[in-house]
N, C-alpha and C positions, 0 to 999 in steps of 0.2 A: 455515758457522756455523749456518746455519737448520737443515740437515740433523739437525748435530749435538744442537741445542737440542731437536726433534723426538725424536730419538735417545732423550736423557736422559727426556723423558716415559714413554715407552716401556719404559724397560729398569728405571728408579728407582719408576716409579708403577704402569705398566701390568703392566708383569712379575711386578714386588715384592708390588705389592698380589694379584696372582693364586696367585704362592706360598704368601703368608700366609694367603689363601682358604683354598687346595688343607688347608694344615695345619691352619690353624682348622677345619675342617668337618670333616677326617679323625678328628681327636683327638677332637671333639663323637660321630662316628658310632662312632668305637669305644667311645667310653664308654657311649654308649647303649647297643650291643649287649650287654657284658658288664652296663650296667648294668640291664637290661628281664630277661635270665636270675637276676640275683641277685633283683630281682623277684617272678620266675614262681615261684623254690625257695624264697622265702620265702613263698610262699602267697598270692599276688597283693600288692595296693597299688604302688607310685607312688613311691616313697623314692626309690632310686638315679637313676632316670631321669627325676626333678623336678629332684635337684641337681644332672646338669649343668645343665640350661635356667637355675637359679638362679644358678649360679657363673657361666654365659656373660651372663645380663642383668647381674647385679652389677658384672661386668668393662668393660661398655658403658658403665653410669654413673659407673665410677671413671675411665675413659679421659678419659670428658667433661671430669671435674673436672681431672683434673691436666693437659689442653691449656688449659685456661682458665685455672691458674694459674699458668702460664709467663710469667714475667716476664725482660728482661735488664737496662732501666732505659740510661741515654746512656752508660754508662761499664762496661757490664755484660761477661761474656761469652757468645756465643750457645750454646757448649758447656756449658758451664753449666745453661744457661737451661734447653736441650733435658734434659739428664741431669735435674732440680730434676723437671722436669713426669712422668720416670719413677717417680720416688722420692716423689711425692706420689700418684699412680696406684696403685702398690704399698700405700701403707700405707691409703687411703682402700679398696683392694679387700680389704685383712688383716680391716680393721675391723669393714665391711660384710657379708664373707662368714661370720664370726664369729657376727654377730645375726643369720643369718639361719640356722646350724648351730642355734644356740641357741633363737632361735623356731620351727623347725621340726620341731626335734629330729634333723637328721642326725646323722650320725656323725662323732664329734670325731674319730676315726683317719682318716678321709678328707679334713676339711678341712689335716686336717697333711699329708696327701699333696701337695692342689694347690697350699699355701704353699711347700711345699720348691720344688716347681718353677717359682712365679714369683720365687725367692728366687734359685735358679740363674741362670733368667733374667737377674735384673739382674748374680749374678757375672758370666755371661756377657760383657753387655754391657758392663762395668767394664773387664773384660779387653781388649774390643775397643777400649775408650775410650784405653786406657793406648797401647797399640801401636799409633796412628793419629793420637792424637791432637799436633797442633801444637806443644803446650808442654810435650811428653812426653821424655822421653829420647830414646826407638827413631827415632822422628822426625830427632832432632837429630844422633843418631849416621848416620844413613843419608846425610843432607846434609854431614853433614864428612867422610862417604866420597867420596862425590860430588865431590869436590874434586882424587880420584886418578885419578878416568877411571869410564866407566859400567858396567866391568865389576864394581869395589867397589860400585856402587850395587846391582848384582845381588844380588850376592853377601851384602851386609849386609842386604838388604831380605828375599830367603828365609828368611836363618839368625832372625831376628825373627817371621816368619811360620812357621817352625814352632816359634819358643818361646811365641807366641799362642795356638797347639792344646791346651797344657796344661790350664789352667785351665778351658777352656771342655771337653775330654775330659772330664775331673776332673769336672766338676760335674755333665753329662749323667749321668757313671758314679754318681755318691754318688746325685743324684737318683731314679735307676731302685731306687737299689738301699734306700735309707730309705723309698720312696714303696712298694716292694714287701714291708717289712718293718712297715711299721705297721701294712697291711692286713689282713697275712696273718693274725694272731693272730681275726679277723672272721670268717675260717671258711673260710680256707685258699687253695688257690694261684686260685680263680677270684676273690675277692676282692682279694690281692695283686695280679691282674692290670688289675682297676680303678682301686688306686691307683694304678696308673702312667698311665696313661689321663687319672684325674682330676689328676696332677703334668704333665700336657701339656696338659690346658687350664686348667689354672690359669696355666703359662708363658703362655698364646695369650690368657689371659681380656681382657687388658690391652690387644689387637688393635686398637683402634680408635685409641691414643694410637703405637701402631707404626707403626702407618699414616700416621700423621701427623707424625710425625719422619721417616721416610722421605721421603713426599713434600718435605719442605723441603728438601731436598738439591737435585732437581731444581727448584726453584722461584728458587732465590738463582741456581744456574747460571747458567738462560735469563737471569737477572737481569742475570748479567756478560758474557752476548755480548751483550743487547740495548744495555748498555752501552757494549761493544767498539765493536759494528756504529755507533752513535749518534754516536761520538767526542766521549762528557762527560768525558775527561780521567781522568787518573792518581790522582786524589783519590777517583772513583765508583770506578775500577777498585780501588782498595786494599780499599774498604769493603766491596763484593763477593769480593774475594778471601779477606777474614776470613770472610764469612759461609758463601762458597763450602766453604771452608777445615774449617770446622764443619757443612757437611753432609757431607761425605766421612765425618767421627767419626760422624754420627750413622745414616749409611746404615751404616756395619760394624755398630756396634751392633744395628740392626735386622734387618741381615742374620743374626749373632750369634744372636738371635732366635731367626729361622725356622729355621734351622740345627739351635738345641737343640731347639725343641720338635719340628720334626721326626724328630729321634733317638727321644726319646720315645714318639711318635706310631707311628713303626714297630717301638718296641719292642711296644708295645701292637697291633698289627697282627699282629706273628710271633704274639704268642700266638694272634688270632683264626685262624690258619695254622693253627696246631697243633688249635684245636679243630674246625674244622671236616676235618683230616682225621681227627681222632678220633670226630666225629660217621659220616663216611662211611664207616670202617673199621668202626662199632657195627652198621652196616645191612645191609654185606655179609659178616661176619663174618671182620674182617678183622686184625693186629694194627696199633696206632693208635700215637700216638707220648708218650713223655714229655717226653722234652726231646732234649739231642743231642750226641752223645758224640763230642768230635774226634777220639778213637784211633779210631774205626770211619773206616775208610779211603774208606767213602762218601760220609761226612758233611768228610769232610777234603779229600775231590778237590772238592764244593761250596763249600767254604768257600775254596779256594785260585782257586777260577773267581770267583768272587764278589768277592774283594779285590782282582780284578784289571780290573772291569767299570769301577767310577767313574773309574780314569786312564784305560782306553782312552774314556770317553764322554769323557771333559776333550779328549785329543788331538784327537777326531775335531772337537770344535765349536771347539779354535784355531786348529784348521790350516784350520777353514772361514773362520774370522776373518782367517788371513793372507792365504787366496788371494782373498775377498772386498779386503781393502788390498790387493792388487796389483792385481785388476782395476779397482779405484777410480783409481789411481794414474796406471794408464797408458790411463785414459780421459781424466784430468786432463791428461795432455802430449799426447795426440791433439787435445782442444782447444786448448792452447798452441800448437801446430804448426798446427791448419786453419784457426780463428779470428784472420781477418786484423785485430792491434791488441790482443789478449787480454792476451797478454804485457805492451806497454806500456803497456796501462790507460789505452787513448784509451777518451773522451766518447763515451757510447752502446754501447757496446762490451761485451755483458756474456756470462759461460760459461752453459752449459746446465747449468744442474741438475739439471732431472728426469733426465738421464744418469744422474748420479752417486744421486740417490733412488732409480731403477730398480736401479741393479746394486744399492745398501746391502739394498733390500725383496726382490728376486727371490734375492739371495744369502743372505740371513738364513733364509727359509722353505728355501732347498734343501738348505741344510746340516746342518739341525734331521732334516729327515728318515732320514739313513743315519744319524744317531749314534741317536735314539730307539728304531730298529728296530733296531740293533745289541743294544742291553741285552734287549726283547723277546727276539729270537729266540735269544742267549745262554742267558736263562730256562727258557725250553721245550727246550732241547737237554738242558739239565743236569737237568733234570723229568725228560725222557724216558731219560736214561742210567742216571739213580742215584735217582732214584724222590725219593718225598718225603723221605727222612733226605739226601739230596744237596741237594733245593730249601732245604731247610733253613741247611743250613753254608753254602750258596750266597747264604742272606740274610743271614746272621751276618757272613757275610766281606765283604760289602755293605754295608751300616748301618755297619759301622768304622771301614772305609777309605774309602766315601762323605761321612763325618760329618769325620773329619781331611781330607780334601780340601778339601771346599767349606769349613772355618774356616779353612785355610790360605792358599788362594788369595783369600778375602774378606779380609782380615787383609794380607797381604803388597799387595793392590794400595791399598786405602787407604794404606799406608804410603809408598807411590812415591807416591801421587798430592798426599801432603802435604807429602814429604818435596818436591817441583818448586815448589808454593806455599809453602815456608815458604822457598827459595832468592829466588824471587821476590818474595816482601815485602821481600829486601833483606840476606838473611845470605847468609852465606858464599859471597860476590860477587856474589851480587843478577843478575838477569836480564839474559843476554848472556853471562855469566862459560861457564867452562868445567864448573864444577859446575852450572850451570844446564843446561847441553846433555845432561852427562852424568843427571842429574836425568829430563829428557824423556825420555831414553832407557828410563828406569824404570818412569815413568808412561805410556808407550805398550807395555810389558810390561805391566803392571799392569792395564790396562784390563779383556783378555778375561781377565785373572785373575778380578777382583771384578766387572766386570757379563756377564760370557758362562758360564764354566764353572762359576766358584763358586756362584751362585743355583741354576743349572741340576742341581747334583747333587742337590738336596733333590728334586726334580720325578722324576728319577730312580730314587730310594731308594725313593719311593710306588709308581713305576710297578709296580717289579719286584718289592715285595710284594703290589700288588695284581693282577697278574698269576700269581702263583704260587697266591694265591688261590684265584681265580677257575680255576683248573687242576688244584686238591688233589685233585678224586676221579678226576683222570685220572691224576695222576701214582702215585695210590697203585695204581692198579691195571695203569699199564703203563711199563713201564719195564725197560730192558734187563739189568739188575743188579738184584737182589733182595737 
């Protein structure tokens, strides 16, 4: 339980809050970049690359405001509560970003750009509320499957979590694509590529109120083992379990989130791809790129290695996760077996833990490693084969099926893990029942769905555009396919 309590720090604060870093900071540096060039061609001054900084402070003060006016009241609900402190965040940032387009004279096409994408945003999280959440349908239907054995809970809990991808697809896609179309008319495709940039941080502007619905996830938890551990009784456990119950919704949400905006953020990214090997193609006189044509069978051998990188990085970090639970397991019955009295829970008698924290922390960092170097060196193979028009399709087919992974597997384990707790508050034969067992089964599927693979694919999606990067005037100059 302590392990686990630890665990959820970790994975909900530690993890989550470094993803949302990773994307806040990425979408902020790309927007600079294009926005310090539109800048330099406009003759110097400060415009473009004042209004990130503006739109990013603007975002911090509206965060403030709408954690501060989250309210649930004795009779409230805490789902609610959470979503209320969004929707107040949002319109105080509409406002505020508004008067300050206004006072400072930006440009009205741009602040509609970063609107659309904190407007996705909260589709996003709407979506993810709907399909997670406790009083929802999808919920309800997965626990009255539950009821036929745990392979129905499987099975209704996927087919929900890919109808979850929709909306949240849909909105990434309209986003990039009205963020790139209001811009453009500004003075063309380097323009349009900053609306999108500014549609990713206007999603992320809101960052500090994410962070803090996130963390209350983990914070009710530890809430209900310290609870457990304590034995205050089935009345603390309920109350924890509601609240518990409302961070799982508010962690998909957030997760939700990071998700879109990092779609976003790496759309915004291929472009800096694309110029900078167009910048290196200008110096060695070389031909540079426009965009990227999937009938060209280079761009298409890319783009089919690339769709296929996010499952195998998912595989590689579950199957670390299972063999990490089986070396847990059966160090758990090696104590049961040498620890004389374990078993019967005689006085003084207690198991080694750091056992079981060694293998969790030695097995987490070992398993991280082959999967991260797998997409790396993936990269560079397909750089080196098919040159930059293959890094290309290579990231295209990346960012897709990256972006439907980690929504689907965040999406589907919230939904097991509420659909266990909404059994256990006492429906559909309430804990002990057989939907109840089958139920667990779900939520222990579930887990490395939405806290191991699904977070993990956004960290992924960066790496491998920033690695391509960071690689463009090699790849355009050496490569075994021309």
């Amino acid at each position: 339980m302590i392990a686990d309590n630890v665990g959820d720090n970790v994975g909900d604060v530690a993890g989550m809050g470094a993803d949302l870093f990773d994307s806040n900071v990425a979408s902020m540096a790309a927007a600079l970049v294009i926005g310090a060039s539109l800048d330099k061609a406009a003759g110097g001054g400060w415009k473009y690359s004042a209004m990130v900084f503006c739109y990013a402070a603007i975002g911090l003060l509206a965060s403030i405001v709408g954690v501060a006016t989250a309210r649930m009241g004795k009779r409230g609900n805490p789902t609610r509560a959470l979503n209320s402190s969004t929707y107040v965040t949002t319109a105080v940032f509409t406002a505020l970003t508004a008067l300050a387009t206004w006072g400072f004279q930006f440009e009205w096409r741009v602040w509609g750009a970063s609107i659309v994408g904190l407007l996705v945003g909260v589709v996003i999280g709407i979506a993810s509320d709907y399909f997670t959440d406790d009083t929802r349908k999808p919920v309800h239907n997965v626990a009255k499957a539950s009821e036929s054995g745990p392979a129905f809970t499987i099975l209704s809990g996927v087919s929900y979590g890919f109808l979850s991808t929709l909306p949240s697809m849909v909105g990434i896609a309209i986003s990039a694509l009205v963020a790139y179309k209001l811009c453009e008319p500004l003075g063309g495709a380097n323009y349009a590529m900053y609306g999108i940039s500014m549609a990713a941080v206007g999603m992320l502007s809101i960052v500090g109120m994410i962070v803090s619905n996130d963390a209350y996830g983990p914070i009710v938890d530890n809430a209900r083992g310290l609870a457990e551990m304590g034995g205050l009784g089935d009345d603390v456990l309920d109350v924890t379990d509601a609240l518990d119950s409302a961070g799982n919704t508010a962690k998909a949400i957030t997760k939700g989130f990071a998700i879109g905006a990092a779609g976003l953020t790496v759309i915004a990214l291929l472009g800096a791809f694309i110029s900078q090997v167009n910048v290196a193609a200008a110096e060695l006189n070389l031909q540079g790129l426009t965009g990227f044509d999937i009938m060209d069978p280079i761009v298409f051998f890319g783009l089919l290695v690339g769709a296929a990188i996010p499952a195998i990085f998912s595989a590689m970090l579950m199957l670390g996760v299972d063999r990490n639970a089986q070396r847990m397991v059966s160090e758990i019955h090696r104590q049961f077996r040498e620890i004389v009295g374990l078993r019967e829970g005689k006085e003084g008698v207690s198991p080694e833990y750091n056992k079981c924290i060694e293998i969790s922390t030695i097995g987490a960092l070992r398993e991280l490693i082959p999967a991260g170097l797998a997409t790396i060196v993936a990269t560079i193979i397909v750089g080196f084969i098919g040159g930059v028009r293959a890094t290309g399709g290579f990231l295209c087919g990346n960012i897709v099926t990256g972006l439907f992974l980690a929504l689907f597997m965040s999406n589907a384990g919230g939904l097991w893990d509420n659909s266990k707790k909404f059994i256990e508050s006492g429906n559909n034969g309430g804990k002990g029942s057989d939907a109840h067992k089958a139920a667990v089964v779900g939520d222990t599927v579930g887990d490395p769905f939405k806290d191991t693979a699904g977070p993990s694919i956004n960290t992924q999606i960066t790496v491998v555009s920033l690695v391509s990067s960071l690689m463009s005037t090699i790849f355009l100059t050496t490569s075994l396919i021309h």
